[in-house]
C-alpha positions as CSV (number, residue, x, y, z in Angstrom):
1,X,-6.2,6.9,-12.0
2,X,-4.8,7.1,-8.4
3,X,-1.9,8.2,-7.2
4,X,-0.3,5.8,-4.8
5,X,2.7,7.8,-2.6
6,X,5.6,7.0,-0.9
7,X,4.3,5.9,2.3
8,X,0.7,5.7,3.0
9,X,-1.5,4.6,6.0
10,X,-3.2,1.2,5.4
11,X,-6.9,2.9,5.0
12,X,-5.4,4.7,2.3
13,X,-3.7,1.9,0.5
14,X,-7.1,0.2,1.0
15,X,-8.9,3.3,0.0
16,X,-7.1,3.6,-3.7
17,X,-7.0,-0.2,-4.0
18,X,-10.5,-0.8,-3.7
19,X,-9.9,-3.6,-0.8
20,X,-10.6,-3.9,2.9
21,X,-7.7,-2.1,5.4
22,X,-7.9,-5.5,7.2
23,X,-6.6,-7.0,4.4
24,X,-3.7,-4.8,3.8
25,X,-3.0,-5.2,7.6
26,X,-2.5,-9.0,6.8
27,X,-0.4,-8.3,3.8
28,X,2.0,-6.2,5.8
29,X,2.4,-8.8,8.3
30,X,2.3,-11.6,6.2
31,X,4.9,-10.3,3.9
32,X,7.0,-8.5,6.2
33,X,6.4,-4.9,4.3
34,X,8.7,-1.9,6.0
35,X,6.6,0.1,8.0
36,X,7.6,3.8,10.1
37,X,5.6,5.2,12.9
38,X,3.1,8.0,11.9
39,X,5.2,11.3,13.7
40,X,3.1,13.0,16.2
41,X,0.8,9.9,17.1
42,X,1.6,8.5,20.2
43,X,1.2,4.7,21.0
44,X,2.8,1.9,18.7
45,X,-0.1,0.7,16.5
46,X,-0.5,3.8,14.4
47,X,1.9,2.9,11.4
48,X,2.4,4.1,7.6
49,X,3.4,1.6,5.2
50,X,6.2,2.3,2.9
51,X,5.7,1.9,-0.8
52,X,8.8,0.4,-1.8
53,X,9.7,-2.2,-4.7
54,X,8.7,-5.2,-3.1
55,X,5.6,-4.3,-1.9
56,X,4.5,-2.6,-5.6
57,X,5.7,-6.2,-7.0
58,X,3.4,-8.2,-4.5
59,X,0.2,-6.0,-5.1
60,X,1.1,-6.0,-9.3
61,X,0.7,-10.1,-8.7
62,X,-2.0,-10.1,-6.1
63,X,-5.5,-12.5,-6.7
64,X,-7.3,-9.4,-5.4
65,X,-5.8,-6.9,-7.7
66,X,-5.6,-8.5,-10.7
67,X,-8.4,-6.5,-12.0
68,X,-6.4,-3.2,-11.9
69,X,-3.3,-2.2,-13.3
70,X,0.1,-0.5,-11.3
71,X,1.6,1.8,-13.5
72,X,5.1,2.9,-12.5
73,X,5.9,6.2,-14.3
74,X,9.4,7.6,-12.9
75,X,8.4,8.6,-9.5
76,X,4.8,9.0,-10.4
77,X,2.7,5.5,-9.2
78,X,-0.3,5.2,-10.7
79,X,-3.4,2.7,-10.3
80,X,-5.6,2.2,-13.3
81,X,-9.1,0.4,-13.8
């Protein structure tokens, strides 16, 4: 089980998803997710992606991800194999 947190950098989405960071890159542009500067890292390309309910939905009914279940326990979001 991994913990996935609040807002994460798209290497470590990738990393706990088991998928490439290019493809979350595409998923946050395609879909539109909500993402915040990382503080302290200057230029604009550096961002963290925000873990909210929409994204959580979209990777629950991804192709990719089908194999692996998003477990939503309070505040506690889990990924298990």
């Amino acid at each position: 089980m991994m913990k996935l947190k609040d807002k994460m950098t798209p290497a470590e989405l990738a990393d706990c998803l088991g998928l490439a960071r290019q493809t979350i890159n595409r998923w946050v542009r395609q879909q539109k997710w909500r993402t915040e500067a990382i503080p302290g890292v200057k230029g604009g390309r550096a961002r963290l992606v925000v873990i909210d309910k929409p994204v959580l939905e979209f990777l629950t009914n991804a192709p990719a991800r089908r194999h692996i279940h998003l477990a939503i326990n309070g505040e506690e979001i889990v990924t298990t194999e």
